[in-house]
N, C-alpha and C positions, 0 to 999 in steps of 0.2 A: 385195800379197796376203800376209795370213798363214798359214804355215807350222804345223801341229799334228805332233809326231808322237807314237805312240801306241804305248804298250811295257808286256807281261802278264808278268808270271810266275805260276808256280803252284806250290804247295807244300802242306805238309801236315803235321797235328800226330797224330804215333804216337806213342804212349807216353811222353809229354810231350817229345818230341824232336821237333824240325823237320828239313823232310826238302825237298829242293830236287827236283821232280819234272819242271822239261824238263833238268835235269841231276844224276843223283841223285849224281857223285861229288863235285858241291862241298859243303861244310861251312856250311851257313848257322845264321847266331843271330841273336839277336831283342834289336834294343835298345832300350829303353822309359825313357821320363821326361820330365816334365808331358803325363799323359795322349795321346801320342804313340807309337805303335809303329812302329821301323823295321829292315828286315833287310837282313843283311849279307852278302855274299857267295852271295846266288844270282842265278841266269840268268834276263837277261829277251830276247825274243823283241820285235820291231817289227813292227807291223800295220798295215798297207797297207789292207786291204779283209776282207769276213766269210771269205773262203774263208784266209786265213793264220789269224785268230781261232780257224775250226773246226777247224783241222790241228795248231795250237799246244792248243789244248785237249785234243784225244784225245791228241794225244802224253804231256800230262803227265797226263789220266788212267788211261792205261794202267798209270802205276807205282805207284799207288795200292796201298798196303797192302789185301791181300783175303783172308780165308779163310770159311771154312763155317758155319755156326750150326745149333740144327735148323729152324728157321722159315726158313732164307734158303740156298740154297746157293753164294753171292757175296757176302756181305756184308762192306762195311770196316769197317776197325779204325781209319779215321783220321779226322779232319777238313779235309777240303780248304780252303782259304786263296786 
């Protein structure tokens, strides 16, 4: 039998800056060439089953850049990745 294993990160573009959100003190950058994007140095998470997926996922959106707007009063500033 074959073996799959299955690994997320999550990350986020503020202010043209990439931001590693299941670990926001590492430093990740983005390297790109022939139409490929790859990043370097953030945290990935291994996923077993949906209940790790949903636990990985809220963790990393809770660090989600957020402030106020007048239409919104939670609204991000980022793009999640």
């Amino acid at each position: 039998m074959r073996k799959t294993k299955v690994q997320i990160t999550i990350t986020e573009i503020y202010r043209e800056k990439l931001r590693d959100l299941l670990k926001p003190s590492n430093n990740p950058t983005i390297i790109g060439s022939n139409n490929c994007v790859k990043m370097k140095n953030v945290h990935y998470e291994e996923i077993h089953n949906l209940y790790d997926m949903e636990r990985v996922l809220w963790s990393g959106l809770k660090n989600r850049v957020t402030g106020s707007t007048d239409a919104n009063k939670r609204s991000s500033r980022s793009h999640a990745v």
